[in-house]
C-alpha positions as CSV (number, residue, x, y, z in Angstrom):
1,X,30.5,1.5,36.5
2,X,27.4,2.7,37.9
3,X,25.4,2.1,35.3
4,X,26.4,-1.6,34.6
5,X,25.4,-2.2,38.3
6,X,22.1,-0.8,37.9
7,X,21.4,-2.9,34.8
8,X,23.3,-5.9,37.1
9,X,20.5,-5.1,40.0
10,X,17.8,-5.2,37.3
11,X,18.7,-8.6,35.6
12,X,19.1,-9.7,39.5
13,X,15.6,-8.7,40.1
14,X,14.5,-11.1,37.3
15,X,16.4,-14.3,38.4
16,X,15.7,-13.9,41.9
17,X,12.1,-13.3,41.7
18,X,12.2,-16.4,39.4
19,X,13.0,-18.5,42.7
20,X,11.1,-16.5,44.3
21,X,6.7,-16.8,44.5
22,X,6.4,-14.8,47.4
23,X,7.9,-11.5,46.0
24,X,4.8,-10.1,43.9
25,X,4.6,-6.5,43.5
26,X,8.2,-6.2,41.6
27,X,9.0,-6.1,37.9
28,X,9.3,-9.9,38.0
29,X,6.1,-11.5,38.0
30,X,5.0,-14.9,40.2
31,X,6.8,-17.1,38.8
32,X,5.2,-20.4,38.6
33,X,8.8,-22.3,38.4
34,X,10.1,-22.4,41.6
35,X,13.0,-24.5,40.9
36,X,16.7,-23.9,41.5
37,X,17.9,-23.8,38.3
38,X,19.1,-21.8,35.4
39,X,16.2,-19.4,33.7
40,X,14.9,-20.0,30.5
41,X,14.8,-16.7,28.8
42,X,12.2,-16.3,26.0
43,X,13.1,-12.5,24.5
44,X,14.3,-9.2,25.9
45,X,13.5,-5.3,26.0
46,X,16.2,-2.4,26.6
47,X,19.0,-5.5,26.7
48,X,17.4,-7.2,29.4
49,X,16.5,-11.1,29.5
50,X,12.8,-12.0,30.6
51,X,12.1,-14.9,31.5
52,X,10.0,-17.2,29.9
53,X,8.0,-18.0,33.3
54,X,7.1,-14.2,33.2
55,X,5.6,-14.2,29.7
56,X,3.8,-17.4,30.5
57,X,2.4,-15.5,34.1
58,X,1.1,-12.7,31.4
59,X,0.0,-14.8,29.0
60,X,-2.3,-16.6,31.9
61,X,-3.2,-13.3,33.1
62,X,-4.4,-12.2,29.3
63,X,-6.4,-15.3,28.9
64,X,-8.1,-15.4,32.4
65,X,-8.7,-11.8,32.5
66,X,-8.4,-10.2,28.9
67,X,-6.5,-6.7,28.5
68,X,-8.8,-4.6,30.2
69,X,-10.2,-1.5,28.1
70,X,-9.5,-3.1,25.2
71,X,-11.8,-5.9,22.8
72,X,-10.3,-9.4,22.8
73,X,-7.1,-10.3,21.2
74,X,-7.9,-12.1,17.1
75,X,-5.7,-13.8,16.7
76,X,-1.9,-15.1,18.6
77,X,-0.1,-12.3,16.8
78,X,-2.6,-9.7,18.5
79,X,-2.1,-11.8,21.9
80,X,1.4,-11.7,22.0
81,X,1.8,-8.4,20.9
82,X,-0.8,-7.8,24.4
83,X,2.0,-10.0,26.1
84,X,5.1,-8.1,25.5
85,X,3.5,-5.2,26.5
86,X,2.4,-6.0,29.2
87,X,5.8,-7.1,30.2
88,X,7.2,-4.1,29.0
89,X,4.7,-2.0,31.2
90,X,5.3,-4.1,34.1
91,X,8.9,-3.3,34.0
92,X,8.4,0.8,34.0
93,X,5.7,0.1,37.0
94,X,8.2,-1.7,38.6
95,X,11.3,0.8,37.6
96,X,9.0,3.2,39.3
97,X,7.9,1.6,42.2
98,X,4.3,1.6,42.0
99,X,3.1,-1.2,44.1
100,X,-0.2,-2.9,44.6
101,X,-1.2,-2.3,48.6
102,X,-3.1,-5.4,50.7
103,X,-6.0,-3.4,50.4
104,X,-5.8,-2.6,46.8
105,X,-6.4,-6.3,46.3
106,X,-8.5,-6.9,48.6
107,X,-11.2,-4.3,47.2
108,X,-10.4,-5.3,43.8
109,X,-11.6,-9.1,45.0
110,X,-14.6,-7.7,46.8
111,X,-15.6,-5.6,43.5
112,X,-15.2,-8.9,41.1
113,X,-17.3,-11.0,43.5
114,X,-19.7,-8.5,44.1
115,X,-19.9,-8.3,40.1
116,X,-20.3,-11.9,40.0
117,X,-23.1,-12.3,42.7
118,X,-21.6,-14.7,45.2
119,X,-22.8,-15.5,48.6
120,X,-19.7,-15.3,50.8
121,X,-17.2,-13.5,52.2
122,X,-13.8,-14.2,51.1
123,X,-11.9,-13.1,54.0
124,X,-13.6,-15.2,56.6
125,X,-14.4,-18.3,54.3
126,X,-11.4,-19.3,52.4
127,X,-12.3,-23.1,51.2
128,X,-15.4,-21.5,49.3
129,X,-13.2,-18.9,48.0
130,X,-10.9,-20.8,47.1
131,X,-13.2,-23.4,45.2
132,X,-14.7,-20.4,43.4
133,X,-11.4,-19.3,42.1
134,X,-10.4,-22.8,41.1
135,X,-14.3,-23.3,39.3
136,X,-13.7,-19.6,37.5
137,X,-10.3,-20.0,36.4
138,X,-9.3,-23.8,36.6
139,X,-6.0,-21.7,39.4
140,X,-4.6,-21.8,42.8
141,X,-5.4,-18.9,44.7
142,X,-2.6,-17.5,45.0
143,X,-1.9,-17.1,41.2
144,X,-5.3,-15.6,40.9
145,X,-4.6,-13.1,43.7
146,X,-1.0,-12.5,41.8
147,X,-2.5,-11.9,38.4
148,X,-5.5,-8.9,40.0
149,X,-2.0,-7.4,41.6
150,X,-0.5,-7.4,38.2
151,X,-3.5,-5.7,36.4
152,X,-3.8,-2.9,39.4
153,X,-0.3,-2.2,39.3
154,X,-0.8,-1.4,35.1
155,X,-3.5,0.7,35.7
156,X,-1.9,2.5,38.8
157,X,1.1,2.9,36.2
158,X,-1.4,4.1,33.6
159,X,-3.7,6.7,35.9
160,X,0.5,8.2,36.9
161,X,1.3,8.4,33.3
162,X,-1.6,10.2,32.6
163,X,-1.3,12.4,35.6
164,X,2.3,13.5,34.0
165,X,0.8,14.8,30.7
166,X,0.3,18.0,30.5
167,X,-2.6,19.3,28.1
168,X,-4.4,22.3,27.8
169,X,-8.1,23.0,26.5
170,X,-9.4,25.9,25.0
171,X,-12.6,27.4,25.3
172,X,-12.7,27.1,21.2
173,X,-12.3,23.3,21.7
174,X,-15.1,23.0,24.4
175,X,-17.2,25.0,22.5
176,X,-16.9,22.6,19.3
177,X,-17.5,19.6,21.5
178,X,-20.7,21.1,22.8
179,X,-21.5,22.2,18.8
180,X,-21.0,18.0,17.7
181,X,-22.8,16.8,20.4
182,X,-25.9,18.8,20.7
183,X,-26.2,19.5,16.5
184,X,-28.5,16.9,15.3
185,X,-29.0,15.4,11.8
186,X,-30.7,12.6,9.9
187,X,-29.7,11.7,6.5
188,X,-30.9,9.0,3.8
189,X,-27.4,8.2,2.2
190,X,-26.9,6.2,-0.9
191,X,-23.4,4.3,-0.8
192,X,-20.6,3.9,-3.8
193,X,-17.9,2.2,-4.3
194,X,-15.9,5.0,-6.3
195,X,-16.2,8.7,-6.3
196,X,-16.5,8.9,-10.0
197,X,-20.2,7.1,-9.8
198,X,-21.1,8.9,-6.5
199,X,-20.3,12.3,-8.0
200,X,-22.6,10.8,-11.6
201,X,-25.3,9.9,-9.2
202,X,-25.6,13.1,-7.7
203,X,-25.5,15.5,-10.9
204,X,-28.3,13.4,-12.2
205,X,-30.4,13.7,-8.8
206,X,-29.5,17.4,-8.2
207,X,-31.3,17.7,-12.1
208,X,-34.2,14.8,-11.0
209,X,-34.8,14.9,-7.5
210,X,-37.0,11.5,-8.0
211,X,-34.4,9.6,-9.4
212,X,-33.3,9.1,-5.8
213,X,-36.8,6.9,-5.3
214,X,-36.0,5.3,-8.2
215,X,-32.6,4.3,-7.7
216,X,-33.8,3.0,-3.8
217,X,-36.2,0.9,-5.6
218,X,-33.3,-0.7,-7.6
219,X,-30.7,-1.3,-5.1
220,X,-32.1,-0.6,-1.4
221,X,-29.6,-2.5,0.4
222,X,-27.1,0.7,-0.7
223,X,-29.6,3.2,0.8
224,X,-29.0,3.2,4.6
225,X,-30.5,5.9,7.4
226,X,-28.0,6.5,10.7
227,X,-30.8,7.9,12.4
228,X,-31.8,11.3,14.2
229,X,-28.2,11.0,15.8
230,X,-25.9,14.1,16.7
231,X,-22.9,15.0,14.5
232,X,-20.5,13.6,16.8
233,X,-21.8,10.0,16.6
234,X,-22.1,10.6,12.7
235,X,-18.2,11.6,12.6
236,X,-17.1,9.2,14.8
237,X,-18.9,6.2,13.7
238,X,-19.7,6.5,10.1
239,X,-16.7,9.0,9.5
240,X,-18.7,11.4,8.3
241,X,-15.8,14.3,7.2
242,X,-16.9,17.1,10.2
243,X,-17.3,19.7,7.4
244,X,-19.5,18.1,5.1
245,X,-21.8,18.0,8.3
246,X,-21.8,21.0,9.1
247,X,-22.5,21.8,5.4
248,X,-25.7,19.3,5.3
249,X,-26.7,21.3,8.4
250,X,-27.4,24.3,6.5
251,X,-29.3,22.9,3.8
252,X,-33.1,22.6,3.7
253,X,-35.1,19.5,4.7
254,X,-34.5,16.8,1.0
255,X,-31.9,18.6,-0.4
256,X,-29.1,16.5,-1.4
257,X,-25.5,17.0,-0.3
258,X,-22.4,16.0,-2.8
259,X,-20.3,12.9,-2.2
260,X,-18.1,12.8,1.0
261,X,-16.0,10.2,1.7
262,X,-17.4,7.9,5.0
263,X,-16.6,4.4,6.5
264,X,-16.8,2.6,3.6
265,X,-16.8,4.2,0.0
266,X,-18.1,7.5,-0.9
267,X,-21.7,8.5,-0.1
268,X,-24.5,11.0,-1.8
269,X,-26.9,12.3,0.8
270,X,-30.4,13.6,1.5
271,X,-31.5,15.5,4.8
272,X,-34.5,14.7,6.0
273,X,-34.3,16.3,9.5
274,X,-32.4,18.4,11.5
275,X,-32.1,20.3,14.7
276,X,-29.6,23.0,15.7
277,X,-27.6,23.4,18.9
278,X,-29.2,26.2,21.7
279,X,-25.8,27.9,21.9
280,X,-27.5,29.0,25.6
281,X,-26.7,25.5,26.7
282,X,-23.1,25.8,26.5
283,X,-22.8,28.2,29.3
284,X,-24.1,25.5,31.7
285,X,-22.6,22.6,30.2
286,X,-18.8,24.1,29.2
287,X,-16.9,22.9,32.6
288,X,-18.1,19.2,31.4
289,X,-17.1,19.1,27.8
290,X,-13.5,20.8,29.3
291,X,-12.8,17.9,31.3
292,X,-13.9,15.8,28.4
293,X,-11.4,16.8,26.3
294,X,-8.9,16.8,28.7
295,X,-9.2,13.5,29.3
296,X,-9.6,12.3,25.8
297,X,-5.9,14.6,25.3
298,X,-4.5,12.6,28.6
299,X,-5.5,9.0,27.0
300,X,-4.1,10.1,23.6
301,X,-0.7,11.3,25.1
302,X,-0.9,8.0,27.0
303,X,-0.9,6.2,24.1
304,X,1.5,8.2,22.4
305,X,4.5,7.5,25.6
306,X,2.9,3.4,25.2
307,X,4.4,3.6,21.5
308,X,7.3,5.5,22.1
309,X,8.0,3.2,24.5
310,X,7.7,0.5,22.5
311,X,10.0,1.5,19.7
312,X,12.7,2.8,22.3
313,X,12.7,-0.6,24.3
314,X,13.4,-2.7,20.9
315,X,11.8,-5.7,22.1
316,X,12.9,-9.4,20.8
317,X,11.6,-12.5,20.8
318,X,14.0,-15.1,20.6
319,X,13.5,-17.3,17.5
320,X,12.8,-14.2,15.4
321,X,14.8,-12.6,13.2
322,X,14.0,-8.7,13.9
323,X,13.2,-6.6,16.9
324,X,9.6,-6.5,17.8
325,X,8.8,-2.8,17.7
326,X,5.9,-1.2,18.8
327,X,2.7,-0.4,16.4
């Protein structure tokens, strides 16, 4: 019994903030259908209706304001993948009643106009205000001020999640931050489609070291140069395997490294420059990378609970045929 009348006060929450515009900070988002009448309900998450005014209030928010952290959404399948989870997060925030205070909003309102430049002071002059949010965002104010409250409570829901995780950092970790970062290489690489003509390439080179000119000469849009860049930027953005750095590291300035899988295709390489950590540094710098990594651990076991939740919550859209589960 109990538990049917907590899922009974749940779906309650949904129809009566759907009469219900002045009531912002719950689950149930403003509703921009104020009319007495029966819901229209558009999908549902853990058994639970949601109605198709609070997806359109998302869907509003995503367009005026984007998902924040992340790059636009490519496509509608992307969007509405944003959409239900942002609904889906909404409901946790408001399961665990983070709220978004007066003065939350109203700082979050004086940031974005600061950001934008504008000459006034929303609190004491309201018709510019008002005309600035209807010029930005073609909205009434108070849908504007509704969708900031939604976004700060996500975030406030977000920062708690993350405060929950637990991680722990060793010094062994630090210490390899500090080694990626501060290690410094530059390589001439010459890209492949396949290994079998990366690894053909560099047997003949390793033999003729100035084949490698010649071969530039023939196709020099496959011959590309990172830069003077440290190992972490070469492992993160051109997927450098972290071994095969470290390898090219120890060789001497135009030798030529084997073919190593990166972002695209296999590649042979050629150092031409190099510079080695000061392990001295790491002393001073140690308590830095630590809270580096903690952080990077807390937004990776974020995301981990955002999938989990996902899949658990077995999301569907009305109209489809199969739950929408989380990626």
């Amino acid at each position: 019994m109990k538990r049917v009348f907590v899922l009974f006060l749940i779906v309650s929450v949904f129809i009566f903030l759907e009469y219900n515009p002045l009531i912002f900070n719950n689950f149930c988002l403003w509703a921009q259908n104020t009319e007495e009448k029966e819901p229209e309900y558009i999908g549902e998450f853990f058994g639970i209706k949601v109605p198709k005014s609070n997806y359109l209030f998302v869907k509003s928010t995503l367009q005026v304001f984007g998902y924040r952290g992340r790059p636009p959404a490519k496509n509608e399948e992307e969007l509405e993948d944003q959409i239900w989870e942002q609904l889906l997060l909404s409901f946790v925030a408001f399961q665990r009643e983070i709220n978004v205070s007066p003065q939350d909003l109203e700082n979050e309102i004086e940031k974005l106009l600061k950001a934008q430049k504008v000459d006034f002071d929303f609190r004491k002059d309201k018709d510019k205000y008002e005309q600035w949010v209807k010029e930005k965002t073609a909205e009434p104010v108070v849908l504007f001020e509704n969708q900031l409250r939604h976004l700060l409570q996500l975030e406030k829901l977000k920062e708690k999640i993350m405060e929950e995780i637990p991680v722990e950092v060793t010094e062994e970790e630090a210490h390899q931050e500090f080694l990626n970062e501060y290690n410094t290489l530059s390589v001439e690489l010459v890209e492949f489609s396949n290994i079998k003509e990366a690894e053909d390439f560099y047997n003949k080179v390793k033999r003729k070291p100035k084949l490698w000119d010649k071969e530039k000469e023939k196709r020099p849009k496959d011959f590309k140069r990172p830069g003077f860049v440290s190992l972490e930027f070469l492992i993160d953005i051109w997927k450098f395997p972290k071994d095969a750095c470290y390898e090219m590291l120890k060789l001497k300035i135009n030798e030529f490294y084997k073919p190593s899988p990166i972002y695209k295709g296999y590649a042979v390489f050629k150092v031409l420059e190099k510079r080695l950590a000061n392990e001295e540094d790491f002393a001073k710098l140690k308590n830095g990378y630590y809270e580096q990594i903690r952080q990077r651990k807390k937004m990776e076991g974020y995301s981990n609970w955002l999938k989990n939740l996902k899949q658990v919550a077995n999301i569907k859209i009305y109209g489809k045929e199969e739950g929408k589960e989380g990626k």
